[in-house]
C-alpha positions as CSV (number, residue, x, y, z in Angstrom):
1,X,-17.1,-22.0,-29.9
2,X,-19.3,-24.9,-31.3
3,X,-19.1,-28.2,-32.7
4,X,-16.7,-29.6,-35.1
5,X,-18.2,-32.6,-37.0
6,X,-15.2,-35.0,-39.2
7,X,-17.2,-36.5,-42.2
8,X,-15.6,-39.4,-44.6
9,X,-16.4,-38.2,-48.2
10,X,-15.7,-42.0,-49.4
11,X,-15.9,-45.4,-48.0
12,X,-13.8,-44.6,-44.8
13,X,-10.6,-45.3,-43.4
14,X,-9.6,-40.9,-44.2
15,X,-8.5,-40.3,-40.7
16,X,-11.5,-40.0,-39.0
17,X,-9.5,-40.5,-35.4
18,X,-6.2,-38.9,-36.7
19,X,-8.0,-35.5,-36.6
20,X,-10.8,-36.3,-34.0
21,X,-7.3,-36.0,-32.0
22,X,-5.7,-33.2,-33.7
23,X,-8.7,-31.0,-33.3
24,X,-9.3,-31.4,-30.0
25,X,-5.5,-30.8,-29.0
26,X,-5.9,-27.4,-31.1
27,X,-8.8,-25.9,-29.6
28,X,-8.7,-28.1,-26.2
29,X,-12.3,-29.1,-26.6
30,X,-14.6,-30.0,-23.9
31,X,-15.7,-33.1,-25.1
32,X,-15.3,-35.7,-27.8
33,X,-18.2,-37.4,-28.8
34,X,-18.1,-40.4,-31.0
35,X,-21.2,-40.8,-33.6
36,X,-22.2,-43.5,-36.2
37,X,-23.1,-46.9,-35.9
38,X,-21.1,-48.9,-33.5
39,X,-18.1,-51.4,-33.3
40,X,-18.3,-52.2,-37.1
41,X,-15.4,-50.0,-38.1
42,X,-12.5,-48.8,-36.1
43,X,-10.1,-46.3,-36.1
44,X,-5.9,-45.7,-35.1
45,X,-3.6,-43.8,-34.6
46,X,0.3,-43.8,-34.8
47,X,2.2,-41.7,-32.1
48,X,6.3,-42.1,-32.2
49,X,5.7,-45.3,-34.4
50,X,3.5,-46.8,-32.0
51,X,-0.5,-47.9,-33.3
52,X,-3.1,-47.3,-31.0
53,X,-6.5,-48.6,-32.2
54,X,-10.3,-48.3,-31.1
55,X,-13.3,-49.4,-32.3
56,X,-15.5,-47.4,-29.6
57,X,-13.9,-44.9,-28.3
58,X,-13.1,-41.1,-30.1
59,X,-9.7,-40.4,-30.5
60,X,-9.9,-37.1,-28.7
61,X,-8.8,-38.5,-25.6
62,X,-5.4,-37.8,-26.9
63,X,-5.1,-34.6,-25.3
64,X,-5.4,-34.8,-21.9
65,X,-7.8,-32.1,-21.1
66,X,-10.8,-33.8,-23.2
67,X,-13.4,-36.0,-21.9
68,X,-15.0,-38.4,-24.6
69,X,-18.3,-40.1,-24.8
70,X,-20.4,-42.5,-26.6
71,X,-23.5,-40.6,-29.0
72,X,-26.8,-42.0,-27.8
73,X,-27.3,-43.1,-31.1
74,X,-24.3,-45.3,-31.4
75,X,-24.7,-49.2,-30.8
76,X,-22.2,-50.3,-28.3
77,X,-20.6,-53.5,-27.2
78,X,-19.9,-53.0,-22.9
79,X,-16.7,-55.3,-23.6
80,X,-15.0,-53.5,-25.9
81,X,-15.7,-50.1,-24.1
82,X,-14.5,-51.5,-20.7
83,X,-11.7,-52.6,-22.6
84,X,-10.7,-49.6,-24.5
85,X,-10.8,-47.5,-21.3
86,X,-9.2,-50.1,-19.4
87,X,-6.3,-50.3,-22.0
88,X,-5.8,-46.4,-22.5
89,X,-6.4,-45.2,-18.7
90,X,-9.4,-43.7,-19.6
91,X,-11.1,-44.1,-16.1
92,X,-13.2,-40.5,-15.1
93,X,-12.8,-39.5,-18.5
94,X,-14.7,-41.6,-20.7
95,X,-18.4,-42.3,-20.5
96,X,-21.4,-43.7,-22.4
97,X,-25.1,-41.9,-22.9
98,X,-27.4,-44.1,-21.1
99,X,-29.7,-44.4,-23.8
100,X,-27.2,-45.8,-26.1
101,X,-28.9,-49.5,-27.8
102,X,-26.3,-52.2,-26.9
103,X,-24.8,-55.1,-28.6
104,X,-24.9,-58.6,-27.4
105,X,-23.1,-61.5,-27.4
106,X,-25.9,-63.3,-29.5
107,X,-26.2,-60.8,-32.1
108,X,-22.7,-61.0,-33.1
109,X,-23.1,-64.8,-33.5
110,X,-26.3,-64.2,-35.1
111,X,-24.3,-61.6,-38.3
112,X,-21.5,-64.6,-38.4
113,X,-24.0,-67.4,-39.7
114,X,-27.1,-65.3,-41.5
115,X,-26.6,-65.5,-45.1
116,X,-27.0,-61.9,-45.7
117,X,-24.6,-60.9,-43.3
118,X,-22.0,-63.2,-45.0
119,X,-23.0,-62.1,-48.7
120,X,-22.3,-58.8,-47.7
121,X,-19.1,-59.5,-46.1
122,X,-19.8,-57.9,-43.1
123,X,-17.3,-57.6,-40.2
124,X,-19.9,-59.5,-38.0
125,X,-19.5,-57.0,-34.9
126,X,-23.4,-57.5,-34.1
127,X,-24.1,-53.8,-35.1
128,X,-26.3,-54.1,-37.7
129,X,-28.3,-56.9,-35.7
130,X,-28.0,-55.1,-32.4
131,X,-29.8,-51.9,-34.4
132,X,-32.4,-54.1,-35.8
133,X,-33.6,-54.9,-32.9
134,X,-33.3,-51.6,-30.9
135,X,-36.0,-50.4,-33.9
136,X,-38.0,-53.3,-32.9
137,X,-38.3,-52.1,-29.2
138,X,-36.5,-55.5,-28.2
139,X,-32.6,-54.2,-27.1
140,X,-31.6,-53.0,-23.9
141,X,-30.3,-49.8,-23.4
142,X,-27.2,-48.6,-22.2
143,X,-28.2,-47.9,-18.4
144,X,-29.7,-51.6,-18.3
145,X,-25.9,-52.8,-18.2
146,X,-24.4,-53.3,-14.7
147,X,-20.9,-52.9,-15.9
148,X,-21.8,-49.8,-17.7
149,X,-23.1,-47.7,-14.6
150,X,-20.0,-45.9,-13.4
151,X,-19.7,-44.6,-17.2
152,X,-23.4,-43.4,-17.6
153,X,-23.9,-39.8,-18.6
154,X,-26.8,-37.9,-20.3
155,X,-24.7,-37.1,-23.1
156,X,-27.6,-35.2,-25.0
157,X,-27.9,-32.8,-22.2
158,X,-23.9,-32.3,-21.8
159,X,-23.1,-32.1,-25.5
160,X,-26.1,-29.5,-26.0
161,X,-24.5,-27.3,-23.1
162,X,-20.9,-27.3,-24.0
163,X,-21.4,-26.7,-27.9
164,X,-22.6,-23.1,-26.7
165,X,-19.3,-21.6,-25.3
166,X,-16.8,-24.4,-25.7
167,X,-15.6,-27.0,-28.5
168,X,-16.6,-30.3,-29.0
169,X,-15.2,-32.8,-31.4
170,X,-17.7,-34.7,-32.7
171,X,-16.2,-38.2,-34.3
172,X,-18.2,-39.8,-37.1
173,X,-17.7,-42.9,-38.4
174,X,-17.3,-45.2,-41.9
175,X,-18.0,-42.8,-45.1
176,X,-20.8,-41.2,-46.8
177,X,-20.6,-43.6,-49.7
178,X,-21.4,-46.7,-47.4
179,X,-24.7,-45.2,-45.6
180,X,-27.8,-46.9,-46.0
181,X,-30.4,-45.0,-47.2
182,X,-28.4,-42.2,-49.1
183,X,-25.5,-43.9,-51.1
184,X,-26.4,-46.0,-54.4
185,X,-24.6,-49.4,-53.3
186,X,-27.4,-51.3,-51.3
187,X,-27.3,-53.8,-50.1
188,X,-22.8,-53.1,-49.6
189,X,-23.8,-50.3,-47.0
190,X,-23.5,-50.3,-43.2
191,X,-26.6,-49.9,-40.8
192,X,-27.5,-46.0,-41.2
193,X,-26.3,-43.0,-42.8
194,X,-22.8,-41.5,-42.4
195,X,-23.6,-38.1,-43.1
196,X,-23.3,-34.6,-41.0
197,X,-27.0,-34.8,-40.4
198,X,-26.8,-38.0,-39.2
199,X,-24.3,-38.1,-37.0
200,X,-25.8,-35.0,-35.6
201,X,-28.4,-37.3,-34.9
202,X,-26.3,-39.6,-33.4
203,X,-25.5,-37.6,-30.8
204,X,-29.0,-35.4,-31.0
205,X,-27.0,-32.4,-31.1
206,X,-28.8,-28.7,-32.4
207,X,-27.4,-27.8,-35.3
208,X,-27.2,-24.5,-35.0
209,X,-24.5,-25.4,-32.3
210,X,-22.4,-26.3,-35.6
211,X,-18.8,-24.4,-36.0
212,X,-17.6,-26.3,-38.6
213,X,-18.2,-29.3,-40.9
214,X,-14.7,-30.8,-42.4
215,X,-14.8,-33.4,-44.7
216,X,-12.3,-35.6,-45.1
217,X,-11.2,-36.6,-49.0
218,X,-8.6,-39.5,-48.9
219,X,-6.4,-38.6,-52.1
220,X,-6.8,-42.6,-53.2
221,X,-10.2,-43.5,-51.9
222,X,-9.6,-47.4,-49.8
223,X,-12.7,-49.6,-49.6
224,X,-12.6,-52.4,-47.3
225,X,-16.0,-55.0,-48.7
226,X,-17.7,-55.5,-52.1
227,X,-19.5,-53.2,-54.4
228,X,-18.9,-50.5,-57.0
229,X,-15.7,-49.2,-56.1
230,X,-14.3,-46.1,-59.6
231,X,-10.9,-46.3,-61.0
232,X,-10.2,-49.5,-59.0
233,X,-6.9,-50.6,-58.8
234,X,-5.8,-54.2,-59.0
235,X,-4.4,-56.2,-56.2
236,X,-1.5,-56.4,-58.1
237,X,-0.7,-52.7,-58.7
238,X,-1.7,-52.1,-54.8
239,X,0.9,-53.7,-53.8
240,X,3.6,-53.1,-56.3
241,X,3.2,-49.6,-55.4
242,X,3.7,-50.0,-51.9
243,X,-0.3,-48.8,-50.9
244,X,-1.3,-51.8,-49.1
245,X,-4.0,-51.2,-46.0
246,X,-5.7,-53.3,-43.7
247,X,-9.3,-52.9,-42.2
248,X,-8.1,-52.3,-38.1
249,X,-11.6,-54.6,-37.1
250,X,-10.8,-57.4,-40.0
251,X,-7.3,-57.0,-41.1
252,X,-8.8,-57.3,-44.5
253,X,-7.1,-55.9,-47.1
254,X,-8.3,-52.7,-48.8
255,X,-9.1,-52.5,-51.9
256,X,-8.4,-48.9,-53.6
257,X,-9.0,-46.2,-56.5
258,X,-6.2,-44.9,-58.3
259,X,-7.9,-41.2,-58.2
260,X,-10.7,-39.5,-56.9
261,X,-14.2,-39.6,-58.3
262,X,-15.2,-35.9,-59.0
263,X,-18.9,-37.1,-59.0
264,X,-18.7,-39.6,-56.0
265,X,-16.8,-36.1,-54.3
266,X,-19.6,-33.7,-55.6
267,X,-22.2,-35.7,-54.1
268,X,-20.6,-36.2,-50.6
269,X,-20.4,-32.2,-50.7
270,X,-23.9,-31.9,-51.6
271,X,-24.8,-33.9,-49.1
272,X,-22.8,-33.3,-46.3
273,X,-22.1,-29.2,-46.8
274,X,-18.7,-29.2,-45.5
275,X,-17.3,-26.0,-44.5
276,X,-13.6,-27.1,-45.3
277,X,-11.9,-29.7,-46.5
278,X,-9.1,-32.5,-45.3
279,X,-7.5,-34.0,-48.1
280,X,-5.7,-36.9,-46.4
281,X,-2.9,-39.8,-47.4
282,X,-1.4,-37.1,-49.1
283,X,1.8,-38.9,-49.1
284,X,0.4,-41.8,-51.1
285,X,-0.7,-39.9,-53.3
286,X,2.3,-37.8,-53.8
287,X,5.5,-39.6,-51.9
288,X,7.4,-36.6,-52.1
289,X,4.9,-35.0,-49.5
290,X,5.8,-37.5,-46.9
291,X,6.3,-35.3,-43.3
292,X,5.0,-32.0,-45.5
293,X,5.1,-29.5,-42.0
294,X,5.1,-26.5,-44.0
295,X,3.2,-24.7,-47.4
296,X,6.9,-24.0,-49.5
297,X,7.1,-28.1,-49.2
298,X,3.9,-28.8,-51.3
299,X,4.8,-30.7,-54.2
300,X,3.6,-29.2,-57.7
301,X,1.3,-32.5,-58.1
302,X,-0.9,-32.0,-55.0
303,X,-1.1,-28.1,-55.8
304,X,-2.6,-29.2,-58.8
305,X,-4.8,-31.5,-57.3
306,X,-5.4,-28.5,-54.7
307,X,-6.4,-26.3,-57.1
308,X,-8.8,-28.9,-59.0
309,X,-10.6,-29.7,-55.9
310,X,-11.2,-25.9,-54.9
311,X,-11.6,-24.9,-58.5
312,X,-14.9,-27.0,-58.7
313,X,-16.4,-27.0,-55.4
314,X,-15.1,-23.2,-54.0
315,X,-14.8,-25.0,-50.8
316,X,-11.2,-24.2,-49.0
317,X,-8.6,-27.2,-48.4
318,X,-7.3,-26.1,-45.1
319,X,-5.5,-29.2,-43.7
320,X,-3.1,-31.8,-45.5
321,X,-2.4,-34.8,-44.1
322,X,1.2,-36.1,-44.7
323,X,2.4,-39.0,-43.4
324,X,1.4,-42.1,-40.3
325,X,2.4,-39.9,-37.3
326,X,-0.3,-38.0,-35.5
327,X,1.6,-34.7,-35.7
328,X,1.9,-35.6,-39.6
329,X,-0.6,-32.7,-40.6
330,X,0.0,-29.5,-42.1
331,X,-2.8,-26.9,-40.9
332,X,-3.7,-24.6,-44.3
333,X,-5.6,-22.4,-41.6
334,X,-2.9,-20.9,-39.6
């Protein structure tokens, strides 16, 4: 079948996970295979009320018949894996490419006192540090853990395979508008690009392996640090609205747009060539779409907003989601 590659048009927090999971329950894919950065942004899931949170792992373990594995590009921390299989049963069917750089103990201490870590707010998870110094030729790699070598794979090799007959799921992370050498917002930008191309890269996957490219477009964009941030709400209206978030690593609170940025959206699509879209938080956007399971439920406002989106960019919106629940998302497709 191919790859399917979930791609934040924004500054995150879209549901990256949410439909990592769904996707991989609909077409039972082989594998899903978590790209971007590293531990600096997690993601969750709600099933019958109940959070479950990563920060590693790709939430396509949900369905049971999918195996899930770290990109080779992807910093990772051998504490928080261990833990995140450890916590969700995971053992057998979660792994890590043995190339992948690691993150140490000291370069999380190092983000939490260097000055430009704390300018930038950043969540201190030793990413950015542990990256640094992978470039550098000064990190270990994956296989070079002891704790790690039951969960070694050659993911390249496995991911390149599968994508010819069978699905994979591939996870990014963060959003386009926080990548590092292609949004305007240096230095508030994480430690690479969040992009299809680069989480391609991530997880050195052929592109012509590709199926699909969905891009996720949160109806009221969430930022979780500083910088430019359109239509920003105040704190104040946030809350009185009842549209409070909180960052899963930080807990801090989100700041948010009161609408979406047709040129912030237009770039993403340049950029990122989605094949379909995800618009997302559909229910704070609209609350009368709250548990939307079926098209004759779609409010008049979100058609509207339907129609905007595929008026300008001829790209089709083919999944809504509608509400916390993992089963809260209404598939445009079928």
């Amino acid at each position: 079948m191919g790859a399917i590659v979930i791609v934040d048009a924004f500054w995150g927090d879209a549901g990256k996970g949410k439909f990592c999971a769904y996707f991989a329950t609909k077409y039972n894919a082989k594998y899903a295979v978590r790209a971007g950065t590293g531990t600096n942004s997690g993601h969750s899931i709600y099933v019958n009320g109940n959070r479950i949170a990563c920060r590693m792992l790709p939430l396509g373990w949900m369905n049971q018949e999918t195996v899930v594995f770290i990109g080779s590009g992807v910093a990772i921390n051998p504490t928080v894996f261990l833990e995140e299989v450890r916590n969700n049963h995971l053992e057998g069917r979660a792994f890590v490419d043995l190339r992948c750089p690691v993150i140490e103990n000291w370069h999380i201490d190092y983000e939490k006192v260097h000055d430009q870590m704390i300018a930038i707010d950043s969540t201190d998870s030793g990413t950015g540090k542990a990256r640094a110094d992978f470039v550098m030729r000064q990190g270990r790699q994956a296989k070079d853990v002891p704790e790690l070598q039951n969960y070694l794979i050659d993911g390249i090799s496995e991911i390149n395979n599968a994508a010819i007959k069978d699905c994979v799921v591939i996870e990014g992370s963060q959003g386009t508008h926080l990548s590092l050498y292609a949004s305007n917002r240096y230095p508030y930008v994480t430690s690479d690009n969040c992009t299809t191309a680069a989480f391609l890269d991530d997880v050195s996957l052929n592109w012509q392996l590709i199926d699909k490219v969905v891009l996720l477009v949160k109806c009221l964009p969430t930022c979780a640090g500083p910088g430019h941030l359109p239509f920003e709400m105040s704190k104040d209206e946030i809350i009185k609205h009842g549209l409070e978030e909180y960052g899963v690593n930080t807990g801090r609170f989100k700041r948010r747009s009161s609408s979406i940025d047709f040129n912030y959206l237009d770039y993403s699509i340049r950029i990122n060539g989605p094949t379909e879209i995800a618009l997302t938080y559909c229910d704070q956007y609209d609350v009368n779409m709250t548990g939307c399971k079926s098209r004759n439920t779609i409010t008049n406002k979100l058609y509207q907003l339907i129609d905007e989106i595929e008026g300008q960019f001829n790209i089709p919106i083919t999944y809504l989601e509608t509400g916390k629940d993992h089963n809260d998302i209404l598939d445009l497709s079928m």
